[in-house]
Biopython code that builds the backbone (N, CA, C, O; Angstrom):
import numpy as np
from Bio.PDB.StructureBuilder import StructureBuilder

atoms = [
    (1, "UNK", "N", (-7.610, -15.224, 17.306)),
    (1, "UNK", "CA", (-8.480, -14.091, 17.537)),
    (1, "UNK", "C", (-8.639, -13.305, 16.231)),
    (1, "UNK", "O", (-7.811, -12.509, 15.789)),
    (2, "UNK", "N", (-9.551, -13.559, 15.796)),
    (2, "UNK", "CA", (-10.070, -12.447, 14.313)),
    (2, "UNK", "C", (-10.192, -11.211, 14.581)),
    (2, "UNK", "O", (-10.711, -10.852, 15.638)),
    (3, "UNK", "N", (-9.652, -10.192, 13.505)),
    (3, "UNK", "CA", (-10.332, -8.987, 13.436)),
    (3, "UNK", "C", (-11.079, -8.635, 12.462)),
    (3, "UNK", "O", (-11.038, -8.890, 11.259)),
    (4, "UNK", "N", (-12.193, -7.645, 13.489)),
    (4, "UNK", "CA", (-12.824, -7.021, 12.297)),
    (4, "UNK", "C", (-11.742, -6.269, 10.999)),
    (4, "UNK", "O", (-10.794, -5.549, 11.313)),
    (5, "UNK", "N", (-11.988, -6.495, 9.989)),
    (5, "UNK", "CA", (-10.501, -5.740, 9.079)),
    (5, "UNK", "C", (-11.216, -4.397, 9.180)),
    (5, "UNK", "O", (-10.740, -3.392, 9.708)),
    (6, "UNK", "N", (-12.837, -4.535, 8.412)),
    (6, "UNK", "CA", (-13.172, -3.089, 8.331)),
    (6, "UNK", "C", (-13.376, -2.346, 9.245)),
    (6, "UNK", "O", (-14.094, -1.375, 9.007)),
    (7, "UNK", "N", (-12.938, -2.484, 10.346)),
    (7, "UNK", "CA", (-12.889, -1.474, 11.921)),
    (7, "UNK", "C", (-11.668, -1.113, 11.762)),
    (7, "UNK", "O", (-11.594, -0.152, 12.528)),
    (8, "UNK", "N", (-10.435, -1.262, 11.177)),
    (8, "UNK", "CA", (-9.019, -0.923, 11.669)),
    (8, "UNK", "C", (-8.729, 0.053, 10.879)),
    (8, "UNK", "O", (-9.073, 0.049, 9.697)),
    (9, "UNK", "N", (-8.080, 0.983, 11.411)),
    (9, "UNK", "CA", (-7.586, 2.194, 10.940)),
    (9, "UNK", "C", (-6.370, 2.142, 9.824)),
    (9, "UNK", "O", (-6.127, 2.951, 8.929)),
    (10, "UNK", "N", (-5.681, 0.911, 10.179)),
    (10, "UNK", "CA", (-4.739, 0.747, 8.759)),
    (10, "UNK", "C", (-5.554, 0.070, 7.657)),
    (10, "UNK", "O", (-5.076, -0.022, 6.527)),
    (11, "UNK", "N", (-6.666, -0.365, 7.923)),
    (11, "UNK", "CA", (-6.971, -1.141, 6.691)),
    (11, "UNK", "C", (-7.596, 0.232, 5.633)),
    (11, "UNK", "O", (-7.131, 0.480, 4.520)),
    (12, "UNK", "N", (-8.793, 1.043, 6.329)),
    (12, "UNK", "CA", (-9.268, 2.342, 6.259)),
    (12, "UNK", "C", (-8.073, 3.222, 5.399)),
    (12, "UNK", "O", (-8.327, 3.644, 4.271)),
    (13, "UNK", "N", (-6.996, 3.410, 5.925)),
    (13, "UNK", "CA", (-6.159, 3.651, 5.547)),
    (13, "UNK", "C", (-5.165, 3.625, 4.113)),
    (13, "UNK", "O", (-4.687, 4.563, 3.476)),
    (14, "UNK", "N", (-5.107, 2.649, 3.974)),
    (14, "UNK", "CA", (-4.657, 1.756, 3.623)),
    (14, "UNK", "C", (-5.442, 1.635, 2.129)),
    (14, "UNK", "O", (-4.891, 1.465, 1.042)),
    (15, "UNK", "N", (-6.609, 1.744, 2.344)),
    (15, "UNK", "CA", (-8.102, 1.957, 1.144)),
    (15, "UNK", "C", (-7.998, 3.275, 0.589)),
    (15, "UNK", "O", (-8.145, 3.606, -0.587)),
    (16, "UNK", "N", (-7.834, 3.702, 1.189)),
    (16, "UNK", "CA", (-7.830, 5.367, 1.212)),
    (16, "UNK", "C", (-6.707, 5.682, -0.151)),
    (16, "UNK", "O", (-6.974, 6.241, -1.215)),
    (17, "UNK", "N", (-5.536, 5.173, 0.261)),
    (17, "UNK", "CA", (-4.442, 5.170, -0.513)),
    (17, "UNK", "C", (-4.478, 4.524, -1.408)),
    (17, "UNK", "O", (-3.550, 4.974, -2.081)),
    (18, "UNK", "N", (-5.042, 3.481, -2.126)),
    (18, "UNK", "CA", (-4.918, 2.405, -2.745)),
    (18, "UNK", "C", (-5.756, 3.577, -4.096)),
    (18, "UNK", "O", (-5.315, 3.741, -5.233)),
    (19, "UNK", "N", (-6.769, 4.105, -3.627)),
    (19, "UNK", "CA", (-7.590, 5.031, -4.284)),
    (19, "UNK", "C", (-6.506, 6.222, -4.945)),
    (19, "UNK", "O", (-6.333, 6.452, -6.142)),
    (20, "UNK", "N", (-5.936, 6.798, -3.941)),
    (20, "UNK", "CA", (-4.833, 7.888, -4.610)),
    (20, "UNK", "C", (-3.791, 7.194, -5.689)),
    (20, "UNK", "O", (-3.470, 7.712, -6.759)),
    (21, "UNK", "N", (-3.433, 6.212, -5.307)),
    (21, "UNK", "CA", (-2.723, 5.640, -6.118)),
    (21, "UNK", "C", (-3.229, 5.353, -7.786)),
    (21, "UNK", "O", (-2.468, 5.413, -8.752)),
    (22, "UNK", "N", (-4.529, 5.068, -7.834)),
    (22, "UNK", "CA", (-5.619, 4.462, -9.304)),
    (22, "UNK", "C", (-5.855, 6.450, -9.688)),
    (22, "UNK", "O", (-5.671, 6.718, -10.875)),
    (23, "UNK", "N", (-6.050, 7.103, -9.198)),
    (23, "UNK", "CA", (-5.786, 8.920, -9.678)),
    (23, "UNK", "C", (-4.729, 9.458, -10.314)),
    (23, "UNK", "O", (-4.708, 10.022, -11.408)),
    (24, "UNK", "N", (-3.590, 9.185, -9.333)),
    (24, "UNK", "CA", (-2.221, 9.045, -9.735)),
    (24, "UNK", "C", (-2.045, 8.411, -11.126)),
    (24, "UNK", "O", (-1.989, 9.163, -12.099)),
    (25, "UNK", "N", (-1.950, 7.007, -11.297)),
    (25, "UNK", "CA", (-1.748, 6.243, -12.405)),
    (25, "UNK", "C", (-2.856, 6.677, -13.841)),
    (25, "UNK", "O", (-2.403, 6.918, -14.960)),
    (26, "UNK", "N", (-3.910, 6.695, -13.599)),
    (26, "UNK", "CA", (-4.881, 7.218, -14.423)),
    (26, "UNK", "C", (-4.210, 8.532, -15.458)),
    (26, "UNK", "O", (-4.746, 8.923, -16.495)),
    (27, "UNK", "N", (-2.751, 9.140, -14.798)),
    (27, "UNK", "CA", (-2.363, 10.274, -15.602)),
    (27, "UNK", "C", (-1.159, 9.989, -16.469)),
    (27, "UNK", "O", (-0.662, 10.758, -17.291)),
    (28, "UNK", "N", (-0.729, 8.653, -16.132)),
    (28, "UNK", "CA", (0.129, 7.820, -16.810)),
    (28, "UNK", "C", (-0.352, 7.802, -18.177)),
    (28, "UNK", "O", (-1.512, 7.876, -18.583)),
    (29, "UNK", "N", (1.266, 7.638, -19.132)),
    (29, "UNK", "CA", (1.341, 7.651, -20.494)),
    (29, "UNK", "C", (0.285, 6.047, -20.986)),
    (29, "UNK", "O", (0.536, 4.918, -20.563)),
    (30, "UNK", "N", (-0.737, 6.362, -21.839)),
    (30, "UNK", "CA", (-1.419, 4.656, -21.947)),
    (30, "UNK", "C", (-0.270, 3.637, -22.319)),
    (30, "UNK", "O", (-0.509, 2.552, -21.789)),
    (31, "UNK", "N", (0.998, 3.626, -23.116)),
    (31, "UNK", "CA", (2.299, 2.973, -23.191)),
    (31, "UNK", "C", (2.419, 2.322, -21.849)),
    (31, "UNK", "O", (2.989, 1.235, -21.953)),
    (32, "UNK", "N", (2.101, 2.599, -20.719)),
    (32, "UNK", "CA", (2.704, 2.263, -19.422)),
    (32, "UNK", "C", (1.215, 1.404, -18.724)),
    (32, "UNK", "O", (1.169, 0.729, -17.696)),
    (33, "UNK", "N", (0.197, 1.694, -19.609)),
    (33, "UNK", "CA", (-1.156, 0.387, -19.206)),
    (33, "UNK", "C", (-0.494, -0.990, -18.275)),
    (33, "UNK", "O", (-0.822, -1.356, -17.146)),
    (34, "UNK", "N", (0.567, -1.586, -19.223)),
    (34, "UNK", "CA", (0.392, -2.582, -18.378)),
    (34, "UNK", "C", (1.734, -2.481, -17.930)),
    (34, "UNK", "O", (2.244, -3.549, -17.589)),
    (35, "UNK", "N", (2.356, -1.570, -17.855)),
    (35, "UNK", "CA", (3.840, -1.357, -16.942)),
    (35, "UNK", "C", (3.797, -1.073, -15.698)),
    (35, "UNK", "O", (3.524, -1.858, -14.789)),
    (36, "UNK", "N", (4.114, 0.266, -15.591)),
    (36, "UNK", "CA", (4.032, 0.576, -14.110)),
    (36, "UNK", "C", (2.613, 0.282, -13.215)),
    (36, "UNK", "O", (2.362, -0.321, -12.171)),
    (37, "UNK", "N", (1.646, 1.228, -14.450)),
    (37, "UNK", "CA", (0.559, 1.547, -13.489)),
    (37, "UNK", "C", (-0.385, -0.051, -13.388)),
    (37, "UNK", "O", (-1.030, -0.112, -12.341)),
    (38, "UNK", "N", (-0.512, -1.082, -14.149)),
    (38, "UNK", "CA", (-0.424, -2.190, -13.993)),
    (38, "UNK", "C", (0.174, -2.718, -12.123)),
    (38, "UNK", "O", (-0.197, -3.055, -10.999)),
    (39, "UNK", "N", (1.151, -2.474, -12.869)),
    (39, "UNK", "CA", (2.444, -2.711, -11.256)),
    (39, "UNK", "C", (1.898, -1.964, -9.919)),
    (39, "UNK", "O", (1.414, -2.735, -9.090)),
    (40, "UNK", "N", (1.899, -0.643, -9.595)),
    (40, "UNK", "CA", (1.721, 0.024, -8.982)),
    (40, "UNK", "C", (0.177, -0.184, -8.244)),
    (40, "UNK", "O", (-0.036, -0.298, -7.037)),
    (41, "UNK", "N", (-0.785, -0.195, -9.315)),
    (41, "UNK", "CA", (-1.937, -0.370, -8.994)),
    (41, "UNK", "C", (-2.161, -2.094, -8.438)),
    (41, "UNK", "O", (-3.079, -2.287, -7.641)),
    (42, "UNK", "N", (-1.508, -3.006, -8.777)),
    (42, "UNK", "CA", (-1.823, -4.394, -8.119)),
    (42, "UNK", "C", (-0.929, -4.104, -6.592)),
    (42, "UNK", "O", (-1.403, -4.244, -5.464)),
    (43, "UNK", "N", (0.017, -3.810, -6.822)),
    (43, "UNK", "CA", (0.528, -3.843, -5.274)),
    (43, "UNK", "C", (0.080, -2.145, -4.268)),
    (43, "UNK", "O", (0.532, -1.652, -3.235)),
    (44, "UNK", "N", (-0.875, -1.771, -5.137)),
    (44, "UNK", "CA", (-1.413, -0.837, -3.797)),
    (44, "UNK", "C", (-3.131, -2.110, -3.509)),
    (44, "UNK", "O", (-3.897, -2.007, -2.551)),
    (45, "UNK", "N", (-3.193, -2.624, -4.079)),
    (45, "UNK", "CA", (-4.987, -3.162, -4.142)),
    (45, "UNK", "C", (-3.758, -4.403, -2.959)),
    (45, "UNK", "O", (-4.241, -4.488, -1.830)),
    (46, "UNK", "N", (-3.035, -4.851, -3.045)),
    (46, "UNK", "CA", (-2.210, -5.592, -1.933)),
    (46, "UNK", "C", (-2.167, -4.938, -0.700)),
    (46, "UNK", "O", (-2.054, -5.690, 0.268)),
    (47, "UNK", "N", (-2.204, -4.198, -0.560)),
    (47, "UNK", "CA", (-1.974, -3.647, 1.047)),
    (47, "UNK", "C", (-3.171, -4.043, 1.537)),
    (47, "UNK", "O", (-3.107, -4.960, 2.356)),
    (48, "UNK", "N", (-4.447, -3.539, 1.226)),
    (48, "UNK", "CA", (-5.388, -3.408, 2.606)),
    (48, "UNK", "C", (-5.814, -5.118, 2.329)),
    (48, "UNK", "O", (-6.230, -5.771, 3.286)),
    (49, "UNK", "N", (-5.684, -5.704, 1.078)),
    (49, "UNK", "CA", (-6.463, -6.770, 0.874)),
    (49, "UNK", "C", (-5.718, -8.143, 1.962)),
    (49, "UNK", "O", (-6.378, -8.985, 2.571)),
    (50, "UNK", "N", (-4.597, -8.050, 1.951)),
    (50, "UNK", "CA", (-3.472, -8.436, 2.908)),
    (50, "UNK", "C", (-3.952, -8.170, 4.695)),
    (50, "UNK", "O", (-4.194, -8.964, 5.605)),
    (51, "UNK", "N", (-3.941, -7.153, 4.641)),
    (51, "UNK", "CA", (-4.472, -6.788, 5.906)),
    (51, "UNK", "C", (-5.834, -7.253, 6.242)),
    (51, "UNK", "O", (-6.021, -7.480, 7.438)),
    (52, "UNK", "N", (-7.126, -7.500, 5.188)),
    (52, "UNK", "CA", (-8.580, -8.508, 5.377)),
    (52, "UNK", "C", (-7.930, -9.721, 5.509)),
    (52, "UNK", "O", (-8.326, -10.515, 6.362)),
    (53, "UNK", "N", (-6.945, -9.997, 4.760)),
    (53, "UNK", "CA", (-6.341, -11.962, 4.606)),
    (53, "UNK", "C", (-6.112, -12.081, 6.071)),
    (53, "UNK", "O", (-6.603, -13.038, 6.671)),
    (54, "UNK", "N", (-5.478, -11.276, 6.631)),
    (54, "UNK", "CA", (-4.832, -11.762, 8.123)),
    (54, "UNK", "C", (-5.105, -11.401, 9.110)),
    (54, "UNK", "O", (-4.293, -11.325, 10.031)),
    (55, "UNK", "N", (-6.522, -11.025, 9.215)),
    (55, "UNK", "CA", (-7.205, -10.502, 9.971)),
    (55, "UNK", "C", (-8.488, -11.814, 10.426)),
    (55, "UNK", "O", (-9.279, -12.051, 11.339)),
    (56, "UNK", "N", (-7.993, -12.465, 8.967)),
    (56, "UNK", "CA", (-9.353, -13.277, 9.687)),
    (56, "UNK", "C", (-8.574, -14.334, 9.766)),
    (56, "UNK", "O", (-9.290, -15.272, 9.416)),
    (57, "UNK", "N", (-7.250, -14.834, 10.088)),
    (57, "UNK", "CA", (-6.269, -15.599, 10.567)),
    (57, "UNK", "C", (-6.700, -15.728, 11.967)),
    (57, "UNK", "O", (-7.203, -14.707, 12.434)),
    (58, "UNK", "N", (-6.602, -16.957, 12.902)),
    (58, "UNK", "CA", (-6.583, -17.380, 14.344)),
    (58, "UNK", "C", (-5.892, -16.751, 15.159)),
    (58, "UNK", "O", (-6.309, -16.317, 16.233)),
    (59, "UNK", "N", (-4.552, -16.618, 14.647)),
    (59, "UNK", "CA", (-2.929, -16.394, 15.416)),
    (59, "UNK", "C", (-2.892, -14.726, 15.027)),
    (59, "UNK", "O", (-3.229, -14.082, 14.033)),
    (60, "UNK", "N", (-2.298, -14.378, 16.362)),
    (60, "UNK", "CA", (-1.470, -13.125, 16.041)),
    (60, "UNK", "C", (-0.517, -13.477, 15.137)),
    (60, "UNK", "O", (-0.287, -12.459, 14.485)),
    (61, "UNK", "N", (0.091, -14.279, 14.790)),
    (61, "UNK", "CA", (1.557, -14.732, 14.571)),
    (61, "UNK", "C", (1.055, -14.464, 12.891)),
    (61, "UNK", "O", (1.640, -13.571, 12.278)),
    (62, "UNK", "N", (0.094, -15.168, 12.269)),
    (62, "UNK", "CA", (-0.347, -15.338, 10.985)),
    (62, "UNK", "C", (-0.813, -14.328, 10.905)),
    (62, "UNK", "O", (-0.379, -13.810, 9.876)),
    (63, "UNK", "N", (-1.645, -13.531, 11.522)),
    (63, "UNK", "CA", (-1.832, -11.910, 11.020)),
    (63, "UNK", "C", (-0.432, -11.155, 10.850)),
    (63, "UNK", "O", (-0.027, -10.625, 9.815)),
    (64, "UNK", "N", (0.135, -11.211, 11.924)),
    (64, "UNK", "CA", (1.677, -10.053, 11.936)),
    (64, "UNK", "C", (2.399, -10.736, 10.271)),
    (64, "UNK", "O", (3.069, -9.880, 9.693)),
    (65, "UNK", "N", (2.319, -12.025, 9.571)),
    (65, "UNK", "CA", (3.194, -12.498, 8.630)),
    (65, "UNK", "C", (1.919, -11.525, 7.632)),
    (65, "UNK", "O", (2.349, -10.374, 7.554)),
    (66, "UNK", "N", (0.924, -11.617, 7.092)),
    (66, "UNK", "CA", (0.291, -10.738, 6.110)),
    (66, "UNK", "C", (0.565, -9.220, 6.441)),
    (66, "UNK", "O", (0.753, -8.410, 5.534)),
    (67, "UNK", "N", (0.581, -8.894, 7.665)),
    (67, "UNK", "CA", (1.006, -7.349, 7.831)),
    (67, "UNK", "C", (2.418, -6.890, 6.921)),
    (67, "UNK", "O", (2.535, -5.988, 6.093)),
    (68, "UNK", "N", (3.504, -7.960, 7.461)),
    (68, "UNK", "CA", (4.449, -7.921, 6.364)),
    (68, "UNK", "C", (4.749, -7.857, 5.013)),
    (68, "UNK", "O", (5.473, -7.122, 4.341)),
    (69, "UNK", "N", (3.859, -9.009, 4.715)),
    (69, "UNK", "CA", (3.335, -8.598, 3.375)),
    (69, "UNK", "C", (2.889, -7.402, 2.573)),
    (69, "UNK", "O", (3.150, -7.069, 1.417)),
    (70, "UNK", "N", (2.052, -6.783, 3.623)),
    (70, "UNK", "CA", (1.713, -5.686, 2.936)),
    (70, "UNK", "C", (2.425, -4.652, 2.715)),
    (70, "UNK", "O", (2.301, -3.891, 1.755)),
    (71, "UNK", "N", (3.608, -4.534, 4.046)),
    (71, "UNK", "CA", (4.530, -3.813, 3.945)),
    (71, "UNK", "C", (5.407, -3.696, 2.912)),
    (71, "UNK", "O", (5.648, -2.612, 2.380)),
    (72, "UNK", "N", (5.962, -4.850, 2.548)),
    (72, "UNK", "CA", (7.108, -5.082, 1.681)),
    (72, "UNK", "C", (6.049, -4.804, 0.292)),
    (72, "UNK", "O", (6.737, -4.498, -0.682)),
    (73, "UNK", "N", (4.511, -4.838, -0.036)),
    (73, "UNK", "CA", (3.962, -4.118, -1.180)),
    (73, "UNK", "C", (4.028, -2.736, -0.801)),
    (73, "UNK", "O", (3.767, -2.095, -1.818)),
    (74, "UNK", "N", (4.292, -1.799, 0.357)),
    (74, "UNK", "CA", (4.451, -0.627, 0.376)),
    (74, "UNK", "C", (6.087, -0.426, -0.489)),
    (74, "UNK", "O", (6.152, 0.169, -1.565)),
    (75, "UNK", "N", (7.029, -0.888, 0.039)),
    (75, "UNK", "CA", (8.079, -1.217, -0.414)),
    (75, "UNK", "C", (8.143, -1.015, -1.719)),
    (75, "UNK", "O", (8.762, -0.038, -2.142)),
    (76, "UNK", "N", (7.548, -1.855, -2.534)),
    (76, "UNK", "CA", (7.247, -1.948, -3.722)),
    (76, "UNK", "C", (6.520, -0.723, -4.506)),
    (76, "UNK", "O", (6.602, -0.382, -5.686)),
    (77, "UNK", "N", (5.874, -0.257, -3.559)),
    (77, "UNK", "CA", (5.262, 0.861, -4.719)),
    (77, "UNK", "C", (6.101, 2.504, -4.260)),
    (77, "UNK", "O", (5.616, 3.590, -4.578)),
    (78, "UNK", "N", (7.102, 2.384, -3.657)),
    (78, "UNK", "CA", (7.669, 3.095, -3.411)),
    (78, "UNK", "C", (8.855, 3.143, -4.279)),
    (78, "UNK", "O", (9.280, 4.268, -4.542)),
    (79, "UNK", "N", (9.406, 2.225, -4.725)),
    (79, "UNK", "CA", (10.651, 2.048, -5.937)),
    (79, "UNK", "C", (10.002, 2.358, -7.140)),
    (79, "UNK", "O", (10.615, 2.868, -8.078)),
    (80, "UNK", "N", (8.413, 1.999, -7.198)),
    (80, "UNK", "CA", (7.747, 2.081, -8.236)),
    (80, "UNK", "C", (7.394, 3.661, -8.702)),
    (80, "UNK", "O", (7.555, 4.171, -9.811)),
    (81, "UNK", "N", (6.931, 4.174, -7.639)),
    (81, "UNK", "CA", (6.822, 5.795, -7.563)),
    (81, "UNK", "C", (8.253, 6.729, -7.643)),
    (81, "UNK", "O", (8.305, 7.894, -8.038)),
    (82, "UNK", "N", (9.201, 6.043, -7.242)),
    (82, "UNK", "CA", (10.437, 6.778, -7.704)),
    (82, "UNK", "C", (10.602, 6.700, -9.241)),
    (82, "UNK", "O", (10.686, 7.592, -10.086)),
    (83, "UNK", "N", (10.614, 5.772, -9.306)),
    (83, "UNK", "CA", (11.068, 5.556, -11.052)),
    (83, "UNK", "C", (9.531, 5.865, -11.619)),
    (83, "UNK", "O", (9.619, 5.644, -12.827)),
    (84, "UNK", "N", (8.655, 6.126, -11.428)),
    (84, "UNK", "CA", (7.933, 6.808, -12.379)),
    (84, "UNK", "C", (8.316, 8.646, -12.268)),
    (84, "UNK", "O", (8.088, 9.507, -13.118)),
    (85, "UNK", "N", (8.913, 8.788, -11.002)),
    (85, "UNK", "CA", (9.355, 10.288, -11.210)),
    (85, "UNK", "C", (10.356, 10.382, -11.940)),
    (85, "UNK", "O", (10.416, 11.370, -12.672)),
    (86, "UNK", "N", (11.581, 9.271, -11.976)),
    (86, "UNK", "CA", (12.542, 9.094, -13.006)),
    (86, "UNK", "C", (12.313, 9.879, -13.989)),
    (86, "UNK", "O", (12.832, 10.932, -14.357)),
    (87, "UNK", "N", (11.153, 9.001, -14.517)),
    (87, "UNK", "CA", (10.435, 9.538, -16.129)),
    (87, "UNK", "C", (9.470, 9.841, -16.592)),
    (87, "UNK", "O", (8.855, 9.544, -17.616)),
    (88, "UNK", "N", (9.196, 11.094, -14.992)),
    (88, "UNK", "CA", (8.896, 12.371, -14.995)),
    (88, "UNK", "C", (7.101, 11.994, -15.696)),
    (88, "UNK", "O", (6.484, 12.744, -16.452)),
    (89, "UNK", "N", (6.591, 10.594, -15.141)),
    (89, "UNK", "CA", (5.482, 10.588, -15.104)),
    (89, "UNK", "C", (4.521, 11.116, -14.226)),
    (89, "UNK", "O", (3.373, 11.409, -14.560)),
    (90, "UNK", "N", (5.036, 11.245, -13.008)),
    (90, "UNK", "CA", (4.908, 12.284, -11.833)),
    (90, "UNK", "C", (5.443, 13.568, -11.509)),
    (90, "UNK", "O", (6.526, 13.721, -12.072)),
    (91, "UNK", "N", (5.174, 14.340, -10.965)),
    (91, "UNK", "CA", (5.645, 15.550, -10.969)),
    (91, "UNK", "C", (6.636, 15.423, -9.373)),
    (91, "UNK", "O", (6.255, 14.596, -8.544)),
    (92, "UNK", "N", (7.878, 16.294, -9.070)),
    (92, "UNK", "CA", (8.281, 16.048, -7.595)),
    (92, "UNK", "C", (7.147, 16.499, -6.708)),
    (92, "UNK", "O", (6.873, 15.892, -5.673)),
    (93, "UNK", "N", (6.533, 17.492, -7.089)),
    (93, "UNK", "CA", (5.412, 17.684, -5.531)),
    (93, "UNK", "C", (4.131, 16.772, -5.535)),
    (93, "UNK", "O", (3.237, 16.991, -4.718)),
    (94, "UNK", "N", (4.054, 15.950, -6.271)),
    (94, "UNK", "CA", (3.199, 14.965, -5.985)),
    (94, "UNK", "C", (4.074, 13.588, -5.679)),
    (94, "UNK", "O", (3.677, 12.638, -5.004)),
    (95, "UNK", "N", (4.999, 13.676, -6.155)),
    (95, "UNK", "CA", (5.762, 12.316, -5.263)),
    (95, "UNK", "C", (6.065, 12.477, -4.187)),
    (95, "UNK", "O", (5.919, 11.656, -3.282)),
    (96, "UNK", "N", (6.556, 13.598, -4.096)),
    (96, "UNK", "CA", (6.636, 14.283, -2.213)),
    (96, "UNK", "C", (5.449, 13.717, -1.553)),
    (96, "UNK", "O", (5.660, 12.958, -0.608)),
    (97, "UNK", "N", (4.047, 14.003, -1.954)),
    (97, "UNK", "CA", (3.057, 13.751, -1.027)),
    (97, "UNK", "C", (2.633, 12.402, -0.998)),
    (97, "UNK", "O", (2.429, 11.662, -0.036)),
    (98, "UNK", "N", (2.516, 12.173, -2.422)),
    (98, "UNK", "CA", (2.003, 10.188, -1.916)),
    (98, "UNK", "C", (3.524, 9.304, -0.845)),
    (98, "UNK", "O", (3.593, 8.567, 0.138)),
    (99, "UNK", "N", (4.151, 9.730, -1.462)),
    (99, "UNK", "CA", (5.394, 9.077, -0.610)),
    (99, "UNK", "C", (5.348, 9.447, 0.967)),
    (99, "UNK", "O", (5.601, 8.646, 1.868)),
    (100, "UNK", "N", (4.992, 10.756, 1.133)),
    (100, "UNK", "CA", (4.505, 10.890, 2.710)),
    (100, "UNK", "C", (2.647, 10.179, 3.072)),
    (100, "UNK", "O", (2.037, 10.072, 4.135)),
    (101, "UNK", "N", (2.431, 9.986, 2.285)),
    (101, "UNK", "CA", (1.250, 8.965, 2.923)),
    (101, "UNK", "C", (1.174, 7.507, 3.007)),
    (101, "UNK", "O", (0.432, 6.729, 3.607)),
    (102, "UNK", "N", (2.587, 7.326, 1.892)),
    (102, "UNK", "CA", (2.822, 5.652, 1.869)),
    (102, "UNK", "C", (3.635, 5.699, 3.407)),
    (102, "UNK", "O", (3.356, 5.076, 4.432)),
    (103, "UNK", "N", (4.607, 6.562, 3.181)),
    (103, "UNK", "CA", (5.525, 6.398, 5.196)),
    (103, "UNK", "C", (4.106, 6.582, 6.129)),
    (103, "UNK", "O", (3.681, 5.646, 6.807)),
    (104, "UNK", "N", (3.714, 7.353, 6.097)),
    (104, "UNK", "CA", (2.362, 7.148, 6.763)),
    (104, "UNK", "C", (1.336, 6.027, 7.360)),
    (104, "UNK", "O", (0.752, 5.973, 8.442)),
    (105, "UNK", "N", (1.345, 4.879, 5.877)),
    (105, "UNK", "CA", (0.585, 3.554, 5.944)),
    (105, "UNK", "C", (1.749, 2.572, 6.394)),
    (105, "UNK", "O", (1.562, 1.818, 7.349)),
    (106, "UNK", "N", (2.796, 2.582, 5.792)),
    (106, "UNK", "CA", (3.786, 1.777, 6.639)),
    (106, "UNK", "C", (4.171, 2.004, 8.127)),
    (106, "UNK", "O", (4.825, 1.245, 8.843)),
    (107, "UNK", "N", (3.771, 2.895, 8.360)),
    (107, "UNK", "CA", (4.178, 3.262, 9.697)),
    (107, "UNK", "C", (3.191, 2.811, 10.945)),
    (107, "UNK", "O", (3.365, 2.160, 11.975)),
    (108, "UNK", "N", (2.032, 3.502, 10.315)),
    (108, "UNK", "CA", (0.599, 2.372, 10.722)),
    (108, "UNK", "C", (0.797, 1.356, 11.203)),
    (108, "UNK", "O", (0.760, 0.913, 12.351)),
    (109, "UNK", "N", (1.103, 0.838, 9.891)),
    (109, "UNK", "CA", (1.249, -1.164, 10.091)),
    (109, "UNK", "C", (2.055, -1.728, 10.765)),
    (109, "UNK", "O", (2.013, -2.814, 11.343)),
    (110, "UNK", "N", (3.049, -0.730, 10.668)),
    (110, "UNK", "CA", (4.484, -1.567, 11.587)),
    (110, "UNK", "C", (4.038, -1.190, 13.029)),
    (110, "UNK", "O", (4.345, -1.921, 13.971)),
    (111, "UNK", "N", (3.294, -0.020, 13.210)),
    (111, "UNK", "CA", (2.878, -0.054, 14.741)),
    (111, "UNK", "C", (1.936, -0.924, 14.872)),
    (111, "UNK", "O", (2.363, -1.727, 15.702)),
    (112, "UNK", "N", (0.674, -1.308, 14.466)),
    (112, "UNK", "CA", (0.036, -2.164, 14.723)),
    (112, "UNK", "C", (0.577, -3.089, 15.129)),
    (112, "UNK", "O", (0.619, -3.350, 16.331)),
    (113, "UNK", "N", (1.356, -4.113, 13.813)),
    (113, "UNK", "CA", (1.915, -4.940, 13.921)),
    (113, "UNK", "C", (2.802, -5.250, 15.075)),
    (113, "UNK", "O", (3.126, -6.394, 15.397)),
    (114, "UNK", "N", (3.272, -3.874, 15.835)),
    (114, "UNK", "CA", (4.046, -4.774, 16.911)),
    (114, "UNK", "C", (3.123, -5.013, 17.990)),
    (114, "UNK", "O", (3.431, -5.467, 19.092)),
    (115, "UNK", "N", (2.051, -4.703, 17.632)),
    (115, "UNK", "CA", (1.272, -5.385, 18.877)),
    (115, "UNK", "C", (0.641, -6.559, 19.243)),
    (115, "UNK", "O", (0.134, -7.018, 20.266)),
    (116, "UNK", "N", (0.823, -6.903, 18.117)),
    (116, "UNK", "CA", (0.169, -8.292, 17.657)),
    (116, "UNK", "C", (1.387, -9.415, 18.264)),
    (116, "UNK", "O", (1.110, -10.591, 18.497)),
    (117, "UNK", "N", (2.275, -9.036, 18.396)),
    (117, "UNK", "CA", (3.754, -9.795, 18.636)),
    (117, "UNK", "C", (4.228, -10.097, 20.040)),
    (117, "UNK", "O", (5.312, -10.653, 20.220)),
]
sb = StructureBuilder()
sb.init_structure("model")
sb.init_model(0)
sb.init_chain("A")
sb.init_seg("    ")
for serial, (resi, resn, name, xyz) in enumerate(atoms, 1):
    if name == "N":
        sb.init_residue(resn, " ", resi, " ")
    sb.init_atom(name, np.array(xyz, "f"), 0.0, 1.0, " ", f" {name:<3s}", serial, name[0])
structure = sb.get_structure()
């Protein structure tokens, strides 16, 4: 059973963020071009693109495995966003907030996802 991707609220979502994230990085030291924000920015463009991959999968089963995926790139840009506050490439009240919209998109997904199951 396919889904529409661009009807779903995590994918929407999910886009939404991927965008805050390329704002965010854009204020990064250019030294860090192809470091973090490199990093950061491929595994936020991973979430929703993950979520189109397995959407147009047959199986619930093969959608719920790309949902994961995308998760564990939430994962990822969450260690990534800490350690850019490390070194204070971010400020704490803006890591406060993307980090509450990444729990936000993971949270999404993992609810979706258990429905698919």
């Amino acid at each position: 059973m396919a889904h529409k991707f661009k009807e779903l609220q995590i994918w929407k979502r999910s886009r939404s963020f991927c965008s805050r994230i390329y704002e965010i990085t854009s204020k990064f030291p250019d030294s860090e071009k192809f470091g973090l924000t490199h990093q950061l920015r491929r595994a936020s463009v991973s979430i929703p693109s993950n979520i189109a991959e397995g959407s147009s999968r047959h199986s619930n089963k093969d959608f719920a495995r790309f949902l994961q995926i995308a998760i564990g790139s939430a994962y990822e840009i969450e260690t990534q966003l800490l350690i850019s506050s490390d070194l204070k490439f971010i400020s704490d009240i803006e890591l406060e907030s993307i980090l509450s919209e990444l729990d936000e998109v993971i949270k999404m997904i993992s609810k979706f996802k258990s429905t698919l199951i």
